[in-house]
Backbone as numpy.savetxt, mean C-alpha at the origin, in Angstrom:
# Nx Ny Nz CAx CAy CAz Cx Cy Cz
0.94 -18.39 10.30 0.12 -17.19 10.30 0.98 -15.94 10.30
2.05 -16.15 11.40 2.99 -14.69 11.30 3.99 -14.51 9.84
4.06 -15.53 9.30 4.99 -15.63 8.48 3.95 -15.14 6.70
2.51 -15.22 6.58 2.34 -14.68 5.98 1.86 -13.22 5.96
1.32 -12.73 7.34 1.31 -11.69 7.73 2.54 -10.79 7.28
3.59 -11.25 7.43 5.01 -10.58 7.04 5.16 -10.19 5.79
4.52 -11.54 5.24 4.87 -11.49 3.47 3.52 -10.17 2.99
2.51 -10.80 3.59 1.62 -9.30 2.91 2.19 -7.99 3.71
2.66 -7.75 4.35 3.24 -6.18 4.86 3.95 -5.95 3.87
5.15 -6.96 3.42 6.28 -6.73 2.62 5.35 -6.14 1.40
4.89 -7.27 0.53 4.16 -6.86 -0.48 3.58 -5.70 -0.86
2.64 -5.25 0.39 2.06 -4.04 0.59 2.66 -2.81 0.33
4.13 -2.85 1.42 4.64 -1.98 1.09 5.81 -1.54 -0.02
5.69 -3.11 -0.91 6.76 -2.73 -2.05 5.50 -2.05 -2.84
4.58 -2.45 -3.42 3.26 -1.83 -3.62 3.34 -0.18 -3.09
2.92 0.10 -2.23 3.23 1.30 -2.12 4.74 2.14 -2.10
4.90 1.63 -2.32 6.60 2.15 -2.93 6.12 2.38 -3.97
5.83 1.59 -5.21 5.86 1.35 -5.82 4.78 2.74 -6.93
3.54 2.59 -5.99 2.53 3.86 -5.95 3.02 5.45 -6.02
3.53 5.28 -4.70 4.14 6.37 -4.50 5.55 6.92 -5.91
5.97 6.21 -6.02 7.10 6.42 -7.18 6.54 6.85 -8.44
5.47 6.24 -8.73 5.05 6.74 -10.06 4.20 8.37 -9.91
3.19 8.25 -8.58 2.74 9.35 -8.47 3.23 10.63 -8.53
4.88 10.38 -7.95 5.53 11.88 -8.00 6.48 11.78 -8.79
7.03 10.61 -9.98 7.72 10.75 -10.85 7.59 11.25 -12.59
6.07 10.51 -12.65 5.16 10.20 -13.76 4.04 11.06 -13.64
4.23 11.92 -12.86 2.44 12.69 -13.08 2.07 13.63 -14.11
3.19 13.68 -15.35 2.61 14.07 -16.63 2.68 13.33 -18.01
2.16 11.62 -17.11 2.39 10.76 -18.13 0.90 10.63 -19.23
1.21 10.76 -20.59 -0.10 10.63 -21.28 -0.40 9.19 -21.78
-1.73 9.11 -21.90 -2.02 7.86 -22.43 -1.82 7.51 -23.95
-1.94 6.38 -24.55 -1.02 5.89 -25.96 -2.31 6.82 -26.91
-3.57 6.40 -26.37 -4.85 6.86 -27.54 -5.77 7.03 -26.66
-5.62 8.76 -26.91 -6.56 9.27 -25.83 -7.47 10.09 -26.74
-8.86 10.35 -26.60 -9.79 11.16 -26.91 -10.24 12.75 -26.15
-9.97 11.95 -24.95 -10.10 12.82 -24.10 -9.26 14.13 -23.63
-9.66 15.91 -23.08 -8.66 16.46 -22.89 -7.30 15.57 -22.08
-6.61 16.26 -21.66 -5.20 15.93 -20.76 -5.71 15.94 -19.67
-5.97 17.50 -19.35 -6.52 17.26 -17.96 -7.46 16.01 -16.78
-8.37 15.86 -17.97 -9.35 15.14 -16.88 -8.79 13.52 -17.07
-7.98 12.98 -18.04 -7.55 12.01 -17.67 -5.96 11.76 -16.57
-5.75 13.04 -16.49 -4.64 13.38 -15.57 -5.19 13.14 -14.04
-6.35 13.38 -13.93 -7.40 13.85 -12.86 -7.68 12.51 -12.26
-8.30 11.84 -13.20 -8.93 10.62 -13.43 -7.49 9.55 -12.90
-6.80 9.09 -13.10 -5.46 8.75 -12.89 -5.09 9.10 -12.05
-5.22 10.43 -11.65 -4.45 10.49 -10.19 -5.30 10.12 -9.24
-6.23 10.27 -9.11 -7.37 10.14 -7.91 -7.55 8.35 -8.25
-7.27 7.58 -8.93 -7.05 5.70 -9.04 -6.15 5.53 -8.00
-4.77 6.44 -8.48 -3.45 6.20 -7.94 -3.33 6.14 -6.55
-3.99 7.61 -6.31 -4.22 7.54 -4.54 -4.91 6.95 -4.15
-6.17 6.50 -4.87 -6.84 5.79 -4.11 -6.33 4.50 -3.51
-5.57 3.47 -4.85 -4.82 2.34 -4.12 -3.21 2.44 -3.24
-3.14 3.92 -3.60 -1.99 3.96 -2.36 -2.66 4.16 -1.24
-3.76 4.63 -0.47 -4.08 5.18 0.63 -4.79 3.65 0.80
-5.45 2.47 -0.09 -5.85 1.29 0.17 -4.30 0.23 0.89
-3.21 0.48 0.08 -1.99 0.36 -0.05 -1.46 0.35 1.56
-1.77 1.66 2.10 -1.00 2.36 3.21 -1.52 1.55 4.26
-3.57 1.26 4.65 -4.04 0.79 5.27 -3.82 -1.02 5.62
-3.99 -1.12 4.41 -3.32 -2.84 4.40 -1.72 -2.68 5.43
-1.02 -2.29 5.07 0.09 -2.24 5.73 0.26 -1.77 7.33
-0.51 -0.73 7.47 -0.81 -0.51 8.87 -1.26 -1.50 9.31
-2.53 -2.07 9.18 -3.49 -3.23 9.46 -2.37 -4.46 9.85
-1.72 -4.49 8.79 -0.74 -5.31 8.82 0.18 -6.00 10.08
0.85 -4.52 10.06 1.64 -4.57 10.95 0.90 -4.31 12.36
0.34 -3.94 12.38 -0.46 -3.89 13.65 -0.78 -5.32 14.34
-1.83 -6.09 13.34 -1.49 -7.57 13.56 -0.14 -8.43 13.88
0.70 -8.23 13.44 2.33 -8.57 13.40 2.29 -8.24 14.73
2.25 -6.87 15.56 2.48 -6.85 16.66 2.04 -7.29 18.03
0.81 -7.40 17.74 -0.21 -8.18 18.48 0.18 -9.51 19.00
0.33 -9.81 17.95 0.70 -11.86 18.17 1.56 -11.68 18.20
2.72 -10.94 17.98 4.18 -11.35 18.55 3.83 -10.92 20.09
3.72 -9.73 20.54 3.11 -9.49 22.11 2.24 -10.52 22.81
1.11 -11.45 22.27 0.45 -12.40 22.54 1.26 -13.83 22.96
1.86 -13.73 21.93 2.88 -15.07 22.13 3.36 -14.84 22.65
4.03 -13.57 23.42 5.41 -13.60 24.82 4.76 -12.85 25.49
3.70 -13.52 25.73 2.88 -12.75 26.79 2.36 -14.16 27.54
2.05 -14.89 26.86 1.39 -16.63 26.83 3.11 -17.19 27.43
4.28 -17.24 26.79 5.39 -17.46 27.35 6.16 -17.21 28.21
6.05 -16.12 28.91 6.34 -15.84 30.33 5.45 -16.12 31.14
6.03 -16.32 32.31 5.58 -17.31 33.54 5.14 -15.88 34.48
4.42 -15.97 35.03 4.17 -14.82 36.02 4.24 -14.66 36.66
């Protein structure tokens, strides 16, 4: 259980690395065949982006939060009182 807990934090947060990098590297990237002005698919795109980084951020909190719990649980159950 702790050991995949770990692996989705990791994940999560290469993921949001990953989010984050494009958001402030790429934010005047255009699409191949667009119809649409620039703007509102700029708009449109960014507000996706954040959305799964701020989904991104929570998983990882969540995450680790759990991680800490049961490690505290388990040496909490292992000391003698």
């Amino acid at each position: 259980m702790l050991n995949r807990l770990v692996y989705l934090v990791m994940a999560g947060t290469m993921t949001l690395v990953g989010l984050t990098f494009i958001l402030h590297y790429f934010s005047d990237v255009l699409p191949l065949a667009s119809t649409e002005p620039q703007l509102v698919w700029r708009f449109e795109m960014a507000f996706l982006l954040t959305a799964a980084q701020w989904t991104a951020l929570s998983v990882v909190t969540l995450g680790w939060i759990a991680v800490v719990v049961i490690t505290w649980k388990s040496m909490r159950t292992r000391t003698p009182m």
